[in-house]
N, C-alpha and C positions, 0 to 999 in steps of 0.2 A: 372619289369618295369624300365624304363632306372631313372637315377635320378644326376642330373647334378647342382656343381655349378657354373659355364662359360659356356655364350652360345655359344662358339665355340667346345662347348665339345660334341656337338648332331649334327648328319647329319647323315641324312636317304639315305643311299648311295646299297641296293636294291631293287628298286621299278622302273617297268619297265610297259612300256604302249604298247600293241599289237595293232598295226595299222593298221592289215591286215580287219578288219571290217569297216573303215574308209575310207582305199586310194584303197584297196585292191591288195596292195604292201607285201610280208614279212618283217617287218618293225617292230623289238623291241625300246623306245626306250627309253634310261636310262634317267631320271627325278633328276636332282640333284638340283633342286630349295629347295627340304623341309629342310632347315635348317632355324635358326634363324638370316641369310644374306641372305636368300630366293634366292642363285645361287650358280652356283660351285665356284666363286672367292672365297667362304669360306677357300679352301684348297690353294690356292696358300698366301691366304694373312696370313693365319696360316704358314704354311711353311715357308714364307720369315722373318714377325717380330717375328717369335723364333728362326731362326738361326740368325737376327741381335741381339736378347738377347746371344744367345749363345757364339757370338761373340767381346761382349761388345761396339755395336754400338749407342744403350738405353740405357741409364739413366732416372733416373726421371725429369731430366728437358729438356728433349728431344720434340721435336714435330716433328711427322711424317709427310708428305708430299707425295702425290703422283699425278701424271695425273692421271685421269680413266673417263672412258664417263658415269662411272654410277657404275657398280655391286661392281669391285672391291673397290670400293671409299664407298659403304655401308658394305662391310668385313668387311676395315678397321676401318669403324666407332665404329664397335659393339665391335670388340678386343680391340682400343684405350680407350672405356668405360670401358671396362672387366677391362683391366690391367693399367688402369688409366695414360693415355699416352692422351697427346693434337694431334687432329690431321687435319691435312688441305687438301681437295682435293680439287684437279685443275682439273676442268670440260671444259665445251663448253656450248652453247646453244643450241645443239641436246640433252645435258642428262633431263631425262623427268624430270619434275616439282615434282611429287610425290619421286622421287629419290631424289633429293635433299632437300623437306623438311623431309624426311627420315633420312638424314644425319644428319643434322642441330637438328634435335629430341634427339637423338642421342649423343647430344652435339661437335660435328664436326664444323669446318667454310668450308664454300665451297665459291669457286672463281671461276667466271663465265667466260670462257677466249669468246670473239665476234669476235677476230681478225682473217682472214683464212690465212694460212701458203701457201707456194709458190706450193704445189699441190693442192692447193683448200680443203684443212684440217683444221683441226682446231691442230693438235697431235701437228706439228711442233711450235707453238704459247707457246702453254698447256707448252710444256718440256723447253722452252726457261725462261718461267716466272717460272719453278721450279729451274733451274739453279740458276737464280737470286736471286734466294731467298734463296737456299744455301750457295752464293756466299755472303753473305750480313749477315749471321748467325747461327755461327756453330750448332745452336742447332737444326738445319733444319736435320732431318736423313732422307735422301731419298733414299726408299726399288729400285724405278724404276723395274718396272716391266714387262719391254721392254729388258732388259738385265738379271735379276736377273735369277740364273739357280735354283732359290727355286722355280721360277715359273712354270719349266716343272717337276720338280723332286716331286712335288706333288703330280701328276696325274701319275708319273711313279710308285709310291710308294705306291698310293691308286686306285686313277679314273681305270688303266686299269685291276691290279689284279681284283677288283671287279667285273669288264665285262667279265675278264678269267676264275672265277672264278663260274659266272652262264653258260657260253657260251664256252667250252671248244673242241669248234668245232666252232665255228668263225671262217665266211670267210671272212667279209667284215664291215668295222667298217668307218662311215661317221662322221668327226669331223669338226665343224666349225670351222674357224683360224680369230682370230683375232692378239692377240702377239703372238701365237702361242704355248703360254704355254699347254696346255690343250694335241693339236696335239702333239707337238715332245715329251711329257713325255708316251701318250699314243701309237706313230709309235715305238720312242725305247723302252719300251718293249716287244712292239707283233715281233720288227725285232729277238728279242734272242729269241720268245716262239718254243712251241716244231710243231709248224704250220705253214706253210705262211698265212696272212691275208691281206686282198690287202684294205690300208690307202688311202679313197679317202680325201682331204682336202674339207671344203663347205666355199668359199667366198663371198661376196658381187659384185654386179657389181661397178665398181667407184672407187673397192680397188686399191691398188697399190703394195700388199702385194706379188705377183708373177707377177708382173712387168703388164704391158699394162700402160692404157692411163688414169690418174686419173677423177674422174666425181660425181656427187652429190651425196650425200649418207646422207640420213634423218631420217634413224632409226640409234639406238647407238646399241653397241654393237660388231657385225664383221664387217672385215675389218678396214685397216691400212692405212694412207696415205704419210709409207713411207713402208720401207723392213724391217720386224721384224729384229730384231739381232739374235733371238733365232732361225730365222727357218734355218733348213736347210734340204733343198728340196730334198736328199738322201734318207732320208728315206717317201720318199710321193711317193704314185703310181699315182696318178690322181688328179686332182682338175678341181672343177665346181664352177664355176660363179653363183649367182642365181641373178636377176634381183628384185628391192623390191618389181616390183609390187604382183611378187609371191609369194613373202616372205607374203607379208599381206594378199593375198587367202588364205596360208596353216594355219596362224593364227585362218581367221575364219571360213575355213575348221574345224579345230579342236576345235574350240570354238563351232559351232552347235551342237558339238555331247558331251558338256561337259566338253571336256578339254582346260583350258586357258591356254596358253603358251605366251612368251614373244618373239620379234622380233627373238632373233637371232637360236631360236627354231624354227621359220616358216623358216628361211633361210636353214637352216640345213637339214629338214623336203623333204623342195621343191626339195633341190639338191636329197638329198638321193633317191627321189620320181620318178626324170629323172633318176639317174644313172638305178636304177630297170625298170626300163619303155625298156633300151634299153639292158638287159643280159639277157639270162637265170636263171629264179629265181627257178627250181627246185630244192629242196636238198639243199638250200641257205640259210644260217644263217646270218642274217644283222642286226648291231646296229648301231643307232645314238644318240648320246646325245646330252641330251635336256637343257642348261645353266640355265634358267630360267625357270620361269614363267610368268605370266601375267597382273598380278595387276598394275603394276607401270606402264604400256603401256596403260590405260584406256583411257589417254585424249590424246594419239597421235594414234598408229593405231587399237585402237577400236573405233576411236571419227570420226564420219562421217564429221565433218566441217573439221577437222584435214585432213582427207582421202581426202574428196574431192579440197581441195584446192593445195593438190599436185601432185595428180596423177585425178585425175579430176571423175567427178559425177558416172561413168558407171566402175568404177573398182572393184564394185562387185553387177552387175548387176543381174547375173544368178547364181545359185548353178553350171549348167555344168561348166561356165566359172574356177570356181577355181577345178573341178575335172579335164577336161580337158587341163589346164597349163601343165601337166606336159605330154602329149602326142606330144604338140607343138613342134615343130625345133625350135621356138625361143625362146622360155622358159625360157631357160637357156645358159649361153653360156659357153664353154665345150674346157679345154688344158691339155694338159697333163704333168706330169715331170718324167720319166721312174726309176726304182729303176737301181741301175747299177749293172753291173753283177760279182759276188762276186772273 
């Protein structure tokens, strides 16, 4: 039995949900919510504040600071208890309510940013009040994880071997982008494996993260509303848009049958769901991973008052209506970014 003293010393990183009884799509799909950060931000925010110790950016009278809509802002909380580090996250009022008395448990301060940034974001606000606050006192160590390359080299060094590692005939691997950490650690190293695996990205509609027209965006999680720094769209074959309203069918799609997942799981989920819907899935090996879980989504899109007052009373009227989203043409809306030719 495993036996741990830090809880970032535990994360159940093979455990994979068959979806083909479900959507009935060929649909594995990696679950990295079970840790003691209940998501995969666990590995980037491990990653990043032990190569800032490594590098002697911490000290003990240091206080971490970072933007996060939500996950990565509860990483950092559980590590900054672990290793006894003060730490501040700069949120929004999209990150859910549970998340941030999470934090605050936790012993974290969180700072609520209301103000929307010149695309209709809140990011650009978020990063301007961390600025400031660096600017104001050097004891402010800010990882930024918009920038920081511990954020992809995480998932380079763990998230994908572990998917190579069950799935070693992997055709087709669906990764949500938000900063993109997760995607470009998981595109570079399937581009070196001994396969080609065709990297669809899964965004939000409203993102801005591969350019179009910025627009509302009410669950946290994916999507960006500006251009990651990290990403670079070379190594992406495809990227799909999913719309929220789908995002919260495949939620409780998956929630009837059992499984809770968390917003950007249902976004991930839906895309994955159209891209299958319009290939040949014979002989087809497909993973998507799943960031979270569900819990901390209870009072926004599990909470019908929550549901109905933004997307309005009949958005999940029928069970067809969330099996059949994803047969629609407008479902999802579909660009592409072509790998270039070597």
């Amino acid at each position: 039995m495993p036996v741990i003293s830090a809880p970032h010393a535990f994360n159940e990183s093979q455990l994979y949900v068959d979806l083909r009884s479900i959507f009935g799509r060929p649909l594995y799909l990696k679950c990295e919510g079970f840790n003691f950060a209940g998501s995969i931000k666990l590995k980037a925010a491990t990653e990043m504040v032990e190569a800032a110790e490594r590098d002697g950016l911490l000290t003990p009278d240091s206080i971490l600071v970072e933007s996060s809509s939500g996950n990565l802002g509860v990483a950092l909380s559980m590590i900054a208890a672990s290793k006894g580090y003060r730490f501040l996250c700069v949120t929004d009022s999209r990150c859910n309510l549970s998340t941030r008395l999470l934090m605050e448990a936790l012993g974290s301060k969180v700072h609520v940013i209301s103000d929307l940034d010149a695309n209709g974001g809140f990011l650009g606000a978020r990063i301007e009040y961390v600025r400031a606050l660096c600017d104001t006192d050097d004891r402010y160590v800010w990882l930024s994880q918009y920038t920081n390359p511990g954020n992809w080299r995480a998932h380079y060094r763990k998230t994908a071997p572990e998917i190579a590692s069950q799935f070693p005939r992997l055709d087709v691997l669906f990764v949500g982008a938000g900063t993109t950490g997760t995607l470009m650690g998981c595109a570079r190293y399937f581009r070196q494996w001994h396969r080609q695996v065709h990297i669809v990205a899964v965004d939000a509609v409203g993102s801005v993260a591969f350019g179009g027209e910025p627009g509302r965006r009410m669950i946290p999680g994916l999507g960006m509303s500006m251009r990651p720094p990290l990403l670079d769209e070379s190594y992406v074959d495809e990227v799909i848009r999913v719309e929220e309203a789908d995002t919260i069918r495949a939620c409780h799609r998956l929630a009837r049958r059992g499984f809770l997942f968390g917003g950007s799981t249902g976004t991930v989920v839906s895309g994955a769901l159209d891209w299958l819907s319009r290939h040949d899935t014979r002989d087809l090996t497909a993973v998507a991973i799943a960031p979270d879980l569900g819990e901390r989504y209870l009072d926004t899109i599990y909470q019908a008052n929550w549901l109905h007052d933004l997307y309005g009373e009949h958005i999940l009227d029928s069970e067809e209506m969330a099996t059949d989203s994803h047969e629609r043409p407008e479902a999802v809306t579909r660009t592409t970014a072509r790998r270039p030719k070597a």
